[in-house]
N, C-alpha and C positions, 0 to 999 in steps of 0.2 A: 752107224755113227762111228766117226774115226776114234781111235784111242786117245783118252786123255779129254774127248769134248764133252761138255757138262751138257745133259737135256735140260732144254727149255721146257718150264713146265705149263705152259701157256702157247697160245696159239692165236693167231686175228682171224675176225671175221671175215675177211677175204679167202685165207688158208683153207676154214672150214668151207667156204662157198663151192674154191677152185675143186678140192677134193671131190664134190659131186656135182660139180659143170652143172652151179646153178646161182644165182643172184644170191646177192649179200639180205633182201628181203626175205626170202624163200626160210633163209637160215635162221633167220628170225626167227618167222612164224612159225618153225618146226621146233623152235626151242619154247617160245609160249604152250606150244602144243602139248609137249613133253617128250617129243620124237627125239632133240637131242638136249644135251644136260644145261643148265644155265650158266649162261655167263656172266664177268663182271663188268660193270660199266667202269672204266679208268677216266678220271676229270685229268686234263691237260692245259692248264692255260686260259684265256678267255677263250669259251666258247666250245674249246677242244676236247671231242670226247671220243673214245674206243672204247670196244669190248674188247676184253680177253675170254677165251675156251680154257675150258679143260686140255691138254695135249692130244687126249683122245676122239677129241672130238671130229676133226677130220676123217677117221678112219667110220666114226658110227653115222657121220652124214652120208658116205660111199655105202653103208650097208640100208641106211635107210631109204635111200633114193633106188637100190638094187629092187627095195620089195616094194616102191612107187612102180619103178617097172616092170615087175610083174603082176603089179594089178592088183593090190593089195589096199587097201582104205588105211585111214589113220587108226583107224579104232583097231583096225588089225594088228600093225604095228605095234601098238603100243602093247596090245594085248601079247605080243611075241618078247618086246622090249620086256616085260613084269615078266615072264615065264626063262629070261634069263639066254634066250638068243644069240642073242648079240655079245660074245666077249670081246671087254677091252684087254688091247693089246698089257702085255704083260713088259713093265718100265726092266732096264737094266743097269 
């Protein structure tokens, strides 16, 4: 992050998708699941709506989709998720 720029504490649904080259449904449903943290729904207008993430959550979709590819079930995950795995990146 260059000097002087303020982190965004929030991230879209898209962001979290790109990070594991995978649909904006997928992140959903990993987020019901409890694979990654919940988001907020933002109302915009008639009809307009977005999620916001956590910041961190792009990087914990790239770890969750890593133990998708290795062959790893949800129940697994999660059970890696509880036992503390996964650290989020540490803010500056």
């Amino acid at each position: 992050m260059a000097p002087g720029a303020k982190e965004v504490p929030w991230v879209t649904t898209e962001q979290v998708a790109a990070a594991a080259d995978v649909g904006a449904k997928t992140v959903l449903r990993w987020s019901k699941s409890g694979l990654l943290p919940a988001y907020q729904v933002i109302r915009g207008g008639i009809r307009a709506r977005s999620a916001r993430w956590p910041a961190h959550a792009p990087e914990q979709a790239r770890w969750v989709r890593a133990r998708i590819d290795d062959g790893l079930t949800f129940a697994e995950i999660l059970a890696a998720l509880e036992r503390g795995e996964f650290k989020r990146p540490v803010s500056t």
